[in-house]
C-alpha positions as CSV (number, residue, x, y, z in Angstrom):
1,X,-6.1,-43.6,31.7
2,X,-3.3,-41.8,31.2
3,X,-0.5,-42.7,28.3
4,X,3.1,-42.6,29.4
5,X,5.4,-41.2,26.6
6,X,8.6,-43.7,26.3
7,X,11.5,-44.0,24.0
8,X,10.2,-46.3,21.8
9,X,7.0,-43.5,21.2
10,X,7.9,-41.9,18.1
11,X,9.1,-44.6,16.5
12,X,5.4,-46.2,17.2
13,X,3.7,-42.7,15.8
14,X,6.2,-43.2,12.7
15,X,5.0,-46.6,11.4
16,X,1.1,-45.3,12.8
17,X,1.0,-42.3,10.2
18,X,3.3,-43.7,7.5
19,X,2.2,-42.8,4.6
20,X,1.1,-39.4,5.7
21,X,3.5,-37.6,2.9
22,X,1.8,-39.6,0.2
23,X,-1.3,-38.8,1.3
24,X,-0.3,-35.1,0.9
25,X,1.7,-35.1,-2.2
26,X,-0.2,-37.3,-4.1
27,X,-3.0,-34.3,-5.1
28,X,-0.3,-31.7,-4.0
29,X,2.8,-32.5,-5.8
30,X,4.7,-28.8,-5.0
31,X,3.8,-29.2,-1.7
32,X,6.8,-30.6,0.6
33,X,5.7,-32.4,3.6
34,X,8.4,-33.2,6.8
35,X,7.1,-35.4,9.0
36,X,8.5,-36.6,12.8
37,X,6.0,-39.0,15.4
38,X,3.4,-37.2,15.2
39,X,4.4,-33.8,14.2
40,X,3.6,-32.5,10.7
41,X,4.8,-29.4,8.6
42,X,4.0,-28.7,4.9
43,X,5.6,-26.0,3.1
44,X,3.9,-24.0,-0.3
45,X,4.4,-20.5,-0.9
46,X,0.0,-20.4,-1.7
47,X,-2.3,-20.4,1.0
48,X,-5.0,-21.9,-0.6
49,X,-3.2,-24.8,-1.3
50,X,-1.8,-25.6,2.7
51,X,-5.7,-25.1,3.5
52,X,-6.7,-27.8,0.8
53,X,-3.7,-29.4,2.1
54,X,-5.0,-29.6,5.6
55,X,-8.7,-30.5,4.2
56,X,-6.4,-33.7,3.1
57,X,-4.9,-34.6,6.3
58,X,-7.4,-34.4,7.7
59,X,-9.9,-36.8,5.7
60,X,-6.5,-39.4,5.5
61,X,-6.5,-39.0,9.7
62,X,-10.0,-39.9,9.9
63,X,-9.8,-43.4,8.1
64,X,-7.3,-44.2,10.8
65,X,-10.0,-42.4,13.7
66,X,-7.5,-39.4,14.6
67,X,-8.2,-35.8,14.1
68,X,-5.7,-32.7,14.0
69,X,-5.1,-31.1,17.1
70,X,-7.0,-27.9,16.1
71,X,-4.8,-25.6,19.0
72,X,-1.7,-26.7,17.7
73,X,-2.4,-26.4,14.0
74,X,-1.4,-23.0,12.4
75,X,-1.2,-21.7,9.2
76,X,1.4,-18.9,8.9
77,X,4.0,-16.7,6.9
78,X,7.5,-17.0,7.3
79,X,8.4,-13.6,6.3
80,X,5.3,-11.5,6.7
81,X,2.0,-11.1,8.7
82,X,2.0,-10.2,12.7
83,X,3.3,-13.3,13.6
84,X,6.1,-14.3,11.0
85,X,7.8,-17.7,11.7
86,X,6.3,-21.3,11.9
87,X,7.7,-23.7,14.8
88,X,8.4,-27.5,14.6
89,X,10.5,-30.1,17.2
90,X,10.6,-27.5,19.4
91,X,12.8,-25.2,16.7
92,X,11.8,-21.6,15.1
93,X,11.6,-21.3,11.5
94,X,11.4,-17.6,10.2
95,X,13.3,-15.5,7.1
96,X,14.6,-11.8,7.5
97,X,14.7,-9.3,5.1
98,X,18.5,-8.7,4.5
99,X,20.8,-6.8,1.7
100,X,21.7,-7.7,-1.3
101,X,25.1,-8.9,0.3
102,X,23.6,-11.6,2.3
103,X,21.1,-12.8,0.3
104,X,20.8,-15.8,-1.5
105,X,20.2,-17.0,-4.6
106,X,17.3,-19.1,-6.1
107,X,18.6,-22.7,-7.5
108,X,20.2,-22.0,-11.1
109,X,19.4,-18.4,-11.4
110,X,21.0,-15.5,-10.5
111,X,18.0,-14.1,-9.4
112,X,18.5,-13.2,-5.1
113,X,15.4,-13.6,-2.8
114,X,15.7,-10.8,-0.5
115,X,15.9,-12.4,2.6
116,X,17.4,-15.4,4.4
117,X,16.0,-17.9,6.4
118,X,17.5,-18.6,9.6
119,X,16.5,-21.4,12.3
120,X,16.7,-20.8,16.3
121,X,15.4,-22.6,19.2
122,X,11.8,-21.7,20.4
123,X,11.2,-19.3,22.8
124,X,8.7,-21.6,24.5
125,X,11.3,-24.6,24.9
126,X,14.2,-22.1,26.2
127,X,11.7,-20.8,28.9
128,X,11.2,-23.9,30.0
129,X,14.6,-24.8,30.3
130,X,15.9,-22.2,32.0
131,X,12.3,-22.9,34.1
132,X,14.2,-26.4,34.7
133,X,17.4,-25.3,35.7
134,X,15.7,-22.8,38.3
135,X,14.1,-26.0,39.6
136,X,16.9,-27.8,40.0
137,X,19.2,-24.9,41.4
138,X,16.9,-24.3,44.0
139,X,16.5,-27.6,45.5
140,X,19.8,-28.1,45.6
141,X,20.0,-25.5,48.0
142,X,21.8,-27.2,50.8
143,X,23.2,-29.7,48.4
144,X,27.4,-30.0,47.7
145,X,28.3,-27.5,44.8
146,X,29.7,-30.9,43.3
147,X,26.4,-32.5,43.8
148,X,24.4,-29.2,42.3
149,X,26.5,-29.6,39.2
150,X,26.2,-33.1,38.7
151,X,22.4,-32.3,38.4
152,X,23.1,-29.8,35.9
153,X,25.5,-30.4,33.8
154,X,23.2,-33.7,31.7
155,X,20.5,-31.1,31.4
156,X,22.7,-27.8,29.9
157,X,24.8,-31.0,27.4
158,X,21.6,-33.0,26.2
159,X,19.2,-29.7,26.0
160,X,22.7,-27.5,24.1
161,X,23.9,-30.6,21.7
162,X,20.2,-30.7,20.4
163,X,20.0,-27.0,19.4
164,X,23.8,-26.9,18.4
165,X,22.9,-27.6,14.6
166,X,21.2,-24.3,14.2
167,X,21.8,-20.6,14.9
168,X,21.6,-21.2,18.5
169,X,24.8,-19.2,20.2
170,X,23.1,-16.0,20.8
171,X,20.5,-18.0,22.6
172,X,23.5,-20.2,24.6
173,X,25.1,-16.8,25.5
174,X,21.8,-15.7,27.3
175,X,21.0,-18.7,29.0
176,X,24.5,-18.7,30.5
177,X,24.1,-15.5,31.7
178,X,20.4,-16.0,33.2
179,X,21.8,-19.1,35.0
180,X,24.7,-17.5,36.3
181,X,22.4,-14.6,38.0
182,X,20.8,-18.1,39.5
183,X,23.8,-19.7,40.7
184,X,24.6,-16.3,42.1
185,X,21.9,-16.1,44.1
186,X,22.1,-19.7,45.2
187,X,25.5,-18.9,46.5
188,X,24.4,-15.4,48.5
189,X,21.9,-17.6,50.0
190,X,23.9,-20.4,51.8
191,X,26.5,-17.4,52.7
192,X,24.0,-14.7,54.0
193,X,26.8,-12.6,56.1
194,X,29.7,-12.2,54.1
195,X,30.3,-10.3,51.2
196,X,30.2,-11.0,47.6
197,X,33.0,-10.8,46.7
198,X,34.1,-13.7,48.8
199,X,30.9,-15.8,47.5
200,X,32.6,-15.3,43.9
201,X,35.8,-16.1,44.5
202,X,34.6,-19.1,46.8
203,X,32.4,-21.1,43.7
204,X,33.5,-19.5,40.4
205,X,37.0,-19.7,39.4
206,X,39.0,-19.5,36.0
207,X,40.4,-23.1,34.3
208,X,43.8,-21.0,32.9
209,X,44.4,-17.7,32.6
210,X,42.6,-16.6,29.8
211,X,39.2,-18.1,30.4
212,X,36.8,-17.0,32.2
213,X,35.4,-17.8,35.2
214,X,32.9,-20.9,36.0
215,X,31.1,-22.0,38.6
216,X,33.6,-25.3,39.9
217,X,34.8,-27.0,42.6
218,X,38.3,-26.0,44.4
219,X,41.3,-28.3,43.2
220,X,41.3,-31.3,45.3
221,X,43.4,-34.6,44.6
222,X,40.4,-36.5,43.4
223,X,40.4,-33.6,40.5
224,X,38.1,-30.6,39.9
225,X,34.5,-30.3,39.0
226,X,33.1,-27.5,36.4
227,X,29.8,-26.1,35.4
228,X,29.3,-26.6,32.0
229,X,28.3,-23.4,29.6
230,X,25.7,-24.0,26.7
231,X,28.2,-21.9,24.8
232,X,30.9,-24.5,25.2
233,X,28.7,-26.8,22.8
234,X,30.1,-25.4,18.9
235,X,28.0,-25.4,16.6
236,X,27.3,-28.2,14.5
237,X,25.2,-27.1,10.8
238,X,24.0,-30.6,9.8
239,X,23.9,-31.8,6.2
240,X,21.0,-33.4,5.4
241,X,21.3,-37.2,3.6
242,X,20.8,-36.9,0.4
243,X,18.4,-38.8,-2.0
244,X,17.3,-42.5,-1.0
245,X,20.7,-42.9,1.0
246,X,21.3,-45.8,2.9
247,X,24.6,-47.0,5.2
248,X,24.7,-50.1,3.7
249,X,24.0,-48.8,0.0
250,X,27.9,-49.8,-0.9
251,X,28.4,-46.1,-1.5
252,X,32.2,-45.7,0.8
253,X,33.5,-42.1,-0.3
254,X,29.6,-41.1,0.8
255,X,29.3,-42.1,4.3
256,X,33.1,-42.5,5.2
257,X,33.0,-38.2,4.3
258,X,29.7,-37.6,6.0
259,X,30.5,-40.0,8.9
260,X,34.5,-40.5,9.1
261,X,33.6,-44.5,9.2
262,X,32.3,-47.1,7.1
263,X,33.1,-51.2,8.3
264,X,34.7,-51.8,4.8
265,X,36.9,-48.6,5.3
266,X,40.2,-48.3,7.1
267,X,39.5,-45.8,10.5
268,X,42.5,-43.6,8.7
269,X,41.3,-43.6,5.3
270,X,37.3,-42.8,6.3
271,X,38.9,-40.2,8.5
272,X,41.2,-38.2,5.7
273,X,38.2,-38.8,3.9
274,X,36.0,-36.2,6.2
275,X,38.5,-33.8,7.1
276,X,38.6,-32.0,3.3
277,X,35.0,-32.9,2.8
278,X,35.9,-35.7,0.3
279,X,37.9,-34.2,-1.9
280,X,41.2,-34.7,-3.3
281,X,44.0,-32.3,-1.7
282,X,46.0,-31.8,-4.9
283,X,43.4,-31.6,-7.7
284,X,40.2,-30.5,-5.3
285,X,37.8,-32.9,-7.5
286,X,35.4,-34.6,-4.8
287,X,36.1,-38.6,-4.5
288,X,33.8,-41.3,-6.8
289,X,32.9,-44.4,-6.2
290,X,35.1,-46.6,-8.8
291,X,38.4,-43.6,-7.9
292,X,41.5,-45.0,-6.9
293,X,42.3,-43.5,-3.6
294,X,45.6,-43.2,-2.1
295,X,47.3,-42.2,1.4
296,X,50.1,-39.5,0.4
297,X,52.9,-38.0,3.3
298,X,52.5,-34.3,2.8
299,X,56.5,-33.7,3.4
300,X,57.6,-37.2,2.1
301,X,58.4,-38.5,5.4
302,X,56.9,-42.0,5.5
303,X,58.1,-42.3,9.1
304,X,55.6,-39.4,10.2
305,X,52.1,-41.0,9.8
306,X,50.4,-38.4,12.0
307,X,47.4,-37.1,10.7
308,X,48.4,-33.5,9.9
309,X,50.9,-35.1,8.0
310,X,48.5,-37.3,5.4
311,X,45.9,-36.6,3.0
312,X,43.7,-38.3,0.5
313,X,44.7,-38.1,-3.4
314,X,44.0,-39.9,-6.5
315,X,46.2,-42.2,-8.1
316,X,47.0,-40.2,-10.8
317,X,47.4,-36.7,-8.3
318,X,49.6,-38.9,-6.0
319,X,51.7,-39.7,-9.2
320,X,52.0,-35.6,-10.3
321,X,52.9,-34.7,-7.3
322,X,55.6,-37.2,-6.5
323,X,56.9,-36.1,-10.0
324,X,56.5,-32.7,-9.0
325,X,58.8,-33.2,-6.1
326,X,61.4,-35.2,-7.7
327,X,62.0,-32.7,-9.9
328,X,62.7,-30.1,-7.4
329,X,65.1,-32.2,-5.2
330,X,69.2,-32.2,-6.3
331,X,70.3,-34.7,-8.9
332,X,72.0,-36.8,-6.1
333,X,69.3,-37.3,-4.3
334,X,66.4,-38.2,-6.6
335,X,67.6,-41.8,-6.6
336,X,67.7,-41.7,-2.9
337,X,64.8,-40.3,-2.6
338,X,62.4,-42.8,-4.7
339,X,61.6,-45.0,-2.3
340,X,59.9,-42.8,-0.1
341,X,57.3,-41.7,-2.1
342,X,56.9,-43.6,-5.6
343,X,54.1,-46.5,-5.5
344,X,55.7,-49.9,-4.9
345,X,55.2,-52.5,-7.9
346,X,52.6,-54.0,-6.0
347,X,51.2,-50.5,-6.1
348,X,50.6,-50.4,-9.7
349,X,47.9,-52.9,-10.5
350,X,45.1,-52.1,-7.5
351,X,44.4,-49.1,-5.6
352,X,45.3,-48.7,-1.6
353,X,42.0,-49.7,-0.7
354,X,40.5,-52.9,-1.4
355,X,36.7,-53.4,-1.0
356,X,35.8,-56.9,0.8
């Protein structure tokens, strides 16, 4: 009997094999473990110790009846040996030997490692997606060129917003190319006797005029149907959550930077919030906790709330810098002036944002 993988699968293997970084760290403490379903990596700089490491796992998997896939588990360098690189959730981990100019630094030391570590999608997992997108071009081969990239555009989103955290456009830029040679040929086929030239300028055409050209749809009333490039997803590099973290740990500045929305939070306050990474625009200090926030007008205008006309500062910044401007503005118009800018009397006692 065969299982059947379903959404709800890693999630199952997660509360399985909890416990399965204690059981690591407890006798290893340097070691770091990162653990997904049923995916494991551990990371130490001595060999000796991953192999004890493994010895571990495995004795911990056998109280539970499991054993380690022996054909999947590796122990390898990520900078040296024939095979440098490790791979995990379908990702390739390896460091490069680079100049002094692009190396990094070791945490509080000036000392620079040599090298840097950079992440890309596995050459196993982009094989068989461009494997899948060969599939799907070729039975589509009598099929609409609407209905073809219906079929392909899911696949090239999901499969290109998974890899878009990591260094992943030189990969995107390949795999468009690969599957326009498909698409190319899946065009020359259904037009056998005319030349290709016309087959071009029949399926691919350009969205203005200084894109380039995609595979789409002619303009009809109904509107205009494109292919979608991997390259069109931008990259995305992904913090990770720090510490013990939690959404509903109270801490607002946190998630309404990381997220741009928190319930408690006003949508344009979590918003300003993320654009400058959390930090004030006129001293550049990042935002606490207990800070008094306030919504400032960049150009005084209170009339213009658009957003590249707001930013976050503190109560105290908001006060220099309407002082700041005051003092720059004719002696006519400062009393005019005041209202537009200056913290109402309601203002004084409580900052903009009021927890609930």
């Amino acid at each position: 009997m065969r299982a059947v993988p379903t959404p709800l699968s890693p999630l199952w293997a997660l509360i399985a094999l909890h416990g399965i970084e204690d059981a690591i760290t407890r006798v290893s403490p340097e070691a770091r473990v990162v653990a997904y379903a049923d995916d494991c990596l551990v990371l130490h700089p001595d060999r000796a110790v991953l192999e004890h490491c493994q010895h571990l796992l495995s004795e911990w998997l056998a109280g539970m009846g499991l054993t380690l896939n022996t054909s999947k588990t590796r122990i390898s360098h990520t900078l040296e040996g024939d095979q440098p690189g490790i791979e995990f959730l379908g990702f390739h981990i390896g460091q490069y030997r680079v100049g002094k100019h692009q190396s990094g630094k070791r945490p509080r030391s000036a000392q620079r490692l040599g090298y840097k570590t950079l992440i890309h999608p596995a050459k196993a997992n982009v094989k068989d997606h461009l494997a899948e997108l060969a599939r799907m071009i070729r039975s589509g081969q009598n099929w609409p060129q609407e209905a073809l990239i219906g079929q392909l555009n899911p696949k090239i989103r999901g499969w290109a917003n998974y890899y878009r955290p990591w260094v992943s456009q030189a990969t995107f830029g390949r795999l468009d190319y690969l599957t326009w040679v498909k698409l190319r040929r899946w065009a020359s086929r259904r037009h056998p006797h005319t030349s290709l030239r016309w087959v071009h300028n029949r399926y691919w055409r350009r969205r203005d005029a200084e894109a380039r050209e995609a595979f789409a749809t002619p303009k009809t009333p109904a509107g205009q149907v494109w292919l979608t490039h991997h390259s069109e997803i931008s990259s995305l590099f992904h913090a990770k959550v720090t510490g013990n973290r939690s959404p509903y740990d109270g801490d607002w500045v946190y998630w309404s930077r990381r997220r741009g929305h928190y319930p408690t939070v006003p949508t344009r306050v979590a918003t300003l919030l993320k654009r400058p990474s959390g930090q004030c625009a006129y001293c550049g200090l990042s935002f606490q906790h207990d800070d008094q926030m306030e919504v400032d007008h960049r150009n005084g205008d209170r009339q213009n709330s658009r957003y590249s006309n707001l930013q976050a500062l503190h109560g105290h910044c908001h006060d220099a810098k309407t002082r700041e401007h005051k003092e720059h503005l004719p002696v006519g118009l400062r009393d005019q002036h005041r209202h537009t800018e200056e913290r109402r009397e309601g203002k004084l006692s409580r900052a903009v944002l009021e927890q609930r």
